[in-house]
Steps between C-alpha positions, in 0.01 A plus 500: 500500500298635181678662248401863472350488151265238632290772683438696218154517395566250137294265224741329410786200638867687411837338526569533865157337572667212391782473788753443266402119406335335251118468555298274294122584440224396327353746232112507590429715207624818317274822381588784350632828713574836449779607753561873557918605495723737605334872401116318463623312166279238448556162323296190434691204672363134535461448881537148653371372772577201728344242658476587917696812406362887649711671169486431133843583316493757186627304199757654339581380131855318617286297760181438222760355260643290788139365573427457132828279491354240714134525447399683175391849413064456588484625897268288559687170449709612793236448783592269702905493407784567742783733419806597755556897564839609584635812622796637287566861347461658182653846381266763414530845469865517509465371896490072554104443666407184697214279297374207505529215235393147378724194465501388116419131637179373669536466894526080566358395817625696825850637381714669765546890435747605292696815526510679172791715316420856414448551136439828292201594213315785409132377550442670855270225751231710581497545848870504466628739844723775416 
């Protein structure tokens, strides 16, 4: 059965897209976005898509640095690279948000999934539900 969120009309992959495992994917490239928040905000977010994948992820800075880590700051060296998404939650707002995150270490061959440990931070995951 579908989980309800998954009917929504959405652009982007969130945290229960995931099923809560780890899901490896293969960055096919990365432009730049402008996503529209809560109250028609609007910020500039770099937007990643995947290789056989319907929905890019928006970038926020915690996941950028955690890219950068493994394969430098220039987008367009990471074509072509695999990183490993996990669900997990974040507190924002005074209320804890499901997001999704990058392992710190490149994916090796065909790990199993991993169930991750909540952890807390203040850079909201766009596309974070709440």
């Amino acid at each position: 059965m579908p989980h309800w969120k998954s009917m929504l009309d959405r652009d982007y992959i969130f945290a229960f897209d995931l099923q809560g495992r780890d899901v490896t994917v293969t960055i096919d490239r990365v432009t730049a976005g402008t996503l529209v928040g809560e109250g028609g905000r609007k910020s500039k977010k770099p937007v990643c898509y995947f290789v056989g994948k319907d929905k890019p992820l928006a970038l926020n800075s915690t996941n950028c640095k955690t890219i950068a880590a493994l394969y430098g700051n220039e987008t367009d060296a990471w074509k072509g690279k695999r990183i490993t998404l996990y669900p997990t939650v974040t507190q924002f707002g005074g209320e804890e948000r499901e997001c999704i995150r990058i392992r710190p270490q490149a994916p090796s061959g065909k790990a199993e999934p991993k169930r991750s440990a909540p952890e807390a931070s203040d850079d909201r995951e766009p596309g974070a539900e709440g």
